[in-house]
C-alpha positions in Angstrom: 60.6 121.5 130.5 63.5 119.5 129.4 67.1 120.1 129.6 70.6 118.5 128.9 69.7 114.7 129.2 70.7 113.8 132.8 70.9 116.8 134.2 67.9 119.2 135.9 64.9 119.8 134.3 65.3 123.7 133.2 61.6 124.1 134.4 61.0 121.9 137.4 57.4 120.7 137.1 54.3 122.4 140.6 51.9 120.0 141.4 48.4 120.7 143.1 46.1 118.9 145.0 42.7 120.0 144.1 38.7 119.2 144.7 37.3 117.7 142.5 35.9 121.2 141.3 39.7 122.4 140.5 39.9 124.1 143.7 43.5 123.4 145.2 43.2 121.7 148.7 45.5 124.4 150.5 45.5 121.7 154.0 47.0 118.5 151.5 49.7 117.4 153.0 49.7 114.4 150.1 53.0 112.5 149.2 53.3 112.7 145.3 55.4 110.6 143.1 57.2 111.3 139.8 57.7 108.6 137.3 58.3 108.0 133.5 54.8 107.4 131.8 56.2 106.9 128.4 59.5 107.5 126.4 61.6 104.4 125.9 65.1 104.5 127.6 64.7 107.2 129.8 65.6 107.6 133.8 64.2 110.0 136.4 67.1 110.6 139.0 67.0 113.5 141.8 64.1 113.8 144.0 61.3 111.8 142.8 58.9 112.3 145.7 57.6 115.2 147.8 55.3 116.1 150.0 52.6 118.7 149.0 52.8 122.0 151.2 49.8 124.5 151.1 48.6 122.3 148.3 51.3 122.3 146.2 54.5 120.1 145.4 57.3 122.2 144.4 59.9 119.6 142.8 63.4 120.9 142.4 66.5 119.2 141.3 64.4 116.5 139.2 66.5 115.3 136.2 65.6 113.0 133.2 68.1 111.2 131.2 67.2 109.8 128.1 67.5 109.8 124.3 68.0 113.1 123.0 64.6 114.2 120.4 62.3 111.3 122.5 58.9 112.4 123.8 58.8 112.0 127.4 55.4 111.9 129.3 55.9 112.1 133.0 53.1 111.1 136.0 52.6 112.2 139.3 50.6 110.1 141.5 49.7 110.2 145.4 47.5 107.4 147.2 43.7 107.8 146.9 44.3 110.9 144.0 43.7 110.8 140.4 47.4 110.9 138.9 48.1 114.1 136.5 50.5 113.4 133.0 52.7 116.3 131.7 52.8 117.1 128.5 56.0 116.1 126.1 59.3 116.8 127.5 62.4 116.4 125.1 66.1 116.1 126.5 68.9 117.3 124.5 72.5 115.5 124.9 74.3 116.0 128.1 77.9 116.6 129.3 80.5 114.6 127.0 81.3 111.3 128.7 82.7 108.4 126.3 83.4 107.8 122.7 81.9 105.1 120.5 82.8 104.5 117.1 80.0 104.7 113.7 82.3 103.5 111.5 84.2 100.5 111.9 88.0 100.9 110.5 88.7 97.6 107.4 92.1 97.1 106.9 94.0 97.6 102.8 97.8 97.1 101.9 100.2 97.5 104.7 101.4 101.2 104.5 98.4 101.9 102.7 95.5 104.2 103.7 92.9 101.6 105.4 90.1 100.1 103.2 87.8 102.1 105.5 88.3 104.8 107.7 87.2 104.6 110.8 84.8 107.3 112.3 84.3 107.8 116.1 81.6 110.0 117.9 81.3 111.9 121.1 78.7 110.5 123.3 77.0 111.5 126.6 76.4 108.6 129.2 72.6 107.9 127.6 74.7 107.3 123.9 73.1 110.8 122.4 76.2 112.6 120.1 77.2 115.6 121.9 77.1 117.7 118.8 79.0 120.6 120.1 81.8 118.3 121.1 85.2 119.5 119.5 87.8 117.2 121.7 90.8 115.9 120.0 90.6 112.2 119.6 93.7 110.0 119.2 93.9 106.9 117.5 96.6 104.1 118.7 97.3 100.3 117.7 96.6 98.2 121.1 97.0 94.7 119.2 99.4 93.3 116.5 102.8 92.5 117.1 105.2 95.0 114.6 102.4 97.3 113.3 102.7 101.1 113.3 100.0 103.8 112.6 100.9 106.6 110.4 99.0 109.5 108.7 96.9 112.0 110.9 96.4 110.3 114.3 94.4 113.0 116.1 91.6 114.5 115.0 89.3 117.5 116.4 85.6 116.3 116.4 83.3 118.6 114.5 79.8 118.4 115.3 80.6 115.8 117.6 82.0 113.2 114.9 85.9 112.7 114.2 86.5 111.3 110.8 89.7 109.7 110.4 90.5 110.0 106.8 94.1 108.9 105.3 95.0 107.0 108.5 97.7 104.0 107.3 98.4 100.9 109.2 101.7 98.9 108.1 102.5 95.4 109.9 102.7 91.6 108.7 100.0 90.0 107.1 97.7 87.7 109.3 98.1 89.7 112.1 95.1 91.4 113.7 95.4 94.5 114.6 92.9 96.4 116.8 92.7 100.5 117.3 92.1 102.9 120.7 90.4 105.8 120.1 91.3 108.0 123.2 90.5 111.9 124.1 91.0 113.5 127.5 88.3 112.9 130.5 86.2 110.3 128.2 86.0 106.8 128.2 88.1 105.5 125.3 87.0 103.0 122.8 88.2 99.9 121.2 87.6 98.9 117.7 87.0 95.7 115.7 90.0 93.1 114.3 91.5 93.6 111.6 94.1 92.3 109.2 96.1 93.7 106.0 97.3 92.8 102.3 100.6 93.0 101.2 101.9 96.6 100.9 104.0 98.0 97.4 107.0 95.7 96.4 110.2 97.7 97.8 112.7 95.1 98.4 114.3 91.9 97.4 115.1 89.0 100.2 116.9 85.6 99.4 115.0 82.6 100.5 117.8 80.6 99.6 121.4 81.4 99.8 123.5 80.5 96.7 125.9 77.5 97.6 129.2 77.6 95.2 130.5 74.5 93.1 133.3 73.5 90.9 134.6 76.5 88.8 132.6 77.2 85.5 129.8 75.1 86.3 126.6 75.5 88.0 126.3 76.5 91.5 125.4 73.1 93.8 122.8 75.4 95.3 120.5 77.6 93.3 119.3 80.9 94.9 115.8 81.9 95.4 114.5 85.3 95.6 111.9 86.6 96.9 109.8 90.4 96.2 108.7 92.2 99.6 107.0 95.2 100.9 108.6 97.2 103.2 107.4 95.5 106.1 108.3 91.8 104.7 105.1 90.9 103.4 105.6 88.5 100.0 103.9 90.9 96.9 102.7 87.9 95.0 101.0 90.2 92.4 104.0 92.0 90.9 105.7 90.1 88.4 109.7 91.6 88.3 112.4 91.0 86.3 115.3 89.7 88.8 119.3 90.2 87.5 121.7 88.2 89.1 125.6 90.0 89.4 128.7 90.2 91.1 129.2 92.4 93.4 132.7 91.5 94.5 135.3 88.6 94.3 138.3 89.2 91.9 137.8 87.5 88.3 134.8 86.1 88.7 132.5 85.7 85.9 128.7 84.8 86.2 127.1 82.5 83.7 124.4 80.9 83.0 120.4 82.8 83.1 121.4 85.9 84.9 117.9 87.6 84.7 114.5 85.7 86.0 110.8 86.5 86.1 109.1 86.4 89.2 106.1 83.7 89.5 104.2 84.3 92.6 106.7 86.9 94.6 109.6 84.4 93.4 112.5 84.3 91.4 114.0 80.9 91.4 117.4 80.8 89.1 118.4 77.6 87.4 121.8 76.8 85.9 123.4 79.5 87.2 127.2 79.4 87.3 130.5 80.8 88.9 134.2 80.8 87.2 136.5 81.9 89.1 139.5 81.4 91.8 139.0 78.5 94.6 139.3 80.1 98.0 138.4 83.8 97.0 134.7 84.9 98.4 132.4 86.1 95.9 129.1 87.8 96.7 126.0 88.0 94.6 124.0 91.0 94.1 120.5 90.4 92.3 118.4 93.6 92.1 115.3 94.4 90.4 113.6 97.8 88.8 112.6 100.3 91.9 113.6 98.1 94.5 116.7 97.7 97.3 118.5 95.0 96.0 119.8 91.9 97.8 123.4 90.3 98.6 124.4 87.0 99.2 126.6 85.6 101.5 130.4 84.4 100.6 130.3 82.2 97.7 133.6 79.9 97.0 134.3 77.5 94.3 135.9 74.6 94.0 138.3 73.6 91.0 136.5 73.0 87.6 137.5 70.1 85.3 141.1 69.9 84.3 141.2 71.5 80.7 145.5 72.5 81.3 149.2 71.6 82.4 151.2 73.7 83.9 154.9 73.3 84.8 155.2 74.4 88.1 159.1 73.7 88.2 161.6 73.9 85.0 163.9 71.4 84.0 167.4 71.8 84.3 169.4 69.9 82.1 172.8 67.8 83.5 175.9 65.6 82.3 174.2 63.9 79.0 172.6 60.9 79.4 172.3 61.6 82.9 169.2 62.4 84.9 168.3 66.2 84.6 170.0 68.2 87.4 166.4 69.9 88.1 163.5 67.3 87.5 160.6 68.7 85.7 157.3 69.2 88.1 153.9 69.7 85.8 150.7 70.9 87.4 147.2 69.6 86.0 145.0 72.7 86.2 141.5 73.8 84.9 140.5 76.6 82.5 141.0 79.6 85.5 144.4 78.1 86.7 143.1 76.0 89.5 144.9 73.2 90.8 142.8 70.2 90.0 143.9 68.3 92.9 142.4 65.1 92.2 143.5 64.6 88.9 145.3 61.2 88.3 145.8 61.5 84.3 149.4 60.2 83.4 151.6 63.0 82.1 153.7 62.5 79.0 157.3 64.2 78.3 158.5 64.1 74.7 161.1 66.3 73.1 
């Protein structure tokens, strides 16, 4: 009779040598042999082979590992005897030794629940499920650089099977990323690759850093903008409505298309301009609905086109009809007061 596939048979099988009229030969001394008659995949360990005493061999210890619900038809043989077949012995699924997994894990959106869940069993060393298995299994990422696992990591099996549902996986698109399922005293298992899609949009990154130019016209360098996940994935799906601003840098004034629609993860401004004072720092702030906005760096302008004079130094008058005691100095200047340094315009002084 069978028992917990690999350990002892639960009822060890007697052997006699008999007659040919049934009568059991009490002065056989015959060597009989175990073995596997039928039943694919299974192993007969322990002692195999004894020698009959009285007439009869007693096996002990004889084990049978196999596939748990497979008929199993034994023989015993010894030279010059006809052999004898048991009838069918089923195994049931031995001691817990490794896991495998059923249910391959498919990667979604990074921070997202996966696509599918994977779902790992206990096994026994023959592969049968040990259906009374209740170990905790973990779950850990052995491959792909920056990812992190998140959601329930450890699950108790029940019935043998762990299922783990609402498991998340963040990291950088076109990595693959592998799993570990682990549980104490079993063999741990490894999963398939895996990649991921681009998570929610939660945050804005310049591509391209905004590069300053003469006062009230456009900036020499356009900024770009780009809509990421949380990990720094580009969301190319989300169409946004970028606002340009600024976010510091006394009397400034932004011009221009402040606000741009996304194409493809990016908003690229065009004809964007600064007005303001040359050698003051401005920074850029463009933000979006729902998401962390982004700054630039220092933005400086250079003087605009000269619009203005300025006299930088009264005149004083003198003795009349001679020179001025204090000569007039006049300042060519653009529309914010800059000094428009190379100006050359002749400057004309009437009364």
């Amino acid at each position: 009779v069978g028992g917990p596939s690999g350990a002892a048979l639960t009822v060890q099988p007697v052997v006699t040598v008999q007659d040919s009229g049934g009568n059991t030969i009490t002065t056989a001394s015959a060597t009989v042999q175990a073995s596997i008659f039928s039943g694919a995949g299974g192993t007969l360990g322990g002692t195999t082979s004894i020698s009959a005493t009285g007439g009869l061999a007693n096996f002990a210890g004889l084990t049978l590992a196999g596939t748990a619900g497979t008929n199993y038809v034994l023989r015993f043989a010894a030279a010059g005897l006809t052999s004898a077949e048991s009838s069918n012995v089923v195994v049931t699924p031995g001691s817990a030794a490794s896991l495998g997994i059923i249910v391959l894990p498919v990667g979604g959106s990074s921070g997202g629940v996966l696509a599918t869940p994977p779902i790992v069993v206990v096994r026994d060393a023959q592969g049968n499920t040990v259906t009374t298995s209740t170990a905790a299994i973990t779950a850990v990422l052995t491959s792909g650089t920056g990812g992190t696992l998140g959601g329930t990591l450890t699950v108790n099996a029940a019935g043998g099977v762990a299922s783990f549902s609402g498991l998340t996986a963040s990291g950088l698109v076109g990595n693959n990323y592998m799993l570990q399922f682990t549980s104490t005293g079993l063999n741990s298992v490894n999963s398939n690759s895996f990649t991921l899609t681009p998570g929610v949009a939660s945050r804005l990154v310049l591509t391209t850093q905004p590069t300053g130019g003469a006062s009230g016209a456009a900036l020499s360098v356009q900024p770009v903008v780009a809509i990421r996940d949380a990990q720094g994935n580009a969301v190319t799906s989300t169409p946004m409505a970028v606002t340009a601003s600024l976010l510091s840098g006394a009397g400034g004034t932004l011009g221009g298309i402040s606000t741009v629609n996304s194409v493809n993860g990016l908003a690229t401004f065009t004809g964007l301009t600064l007005t303001g004072t040359t050698g003051t720092n401005h920074i850029l702030r463009f933000s979006a609905e729902g998401l962390t906005p982004a700054d630039s760096g220092n933005v400086t302008v250079t003087a605009g086109t000269a619009t203005q004079l300025i006299i930088t130094s009264q005149p004083v008058g003198g003795a009349s009809g001679g020179a001025l005691t204090t000569q007039p100095v006049v300042a060519v200047r653009d529309a914010q007061g800059n000094a428009v340094t190379s100006s050359n315009i002749p400057v004309t002084v009437t009364v």
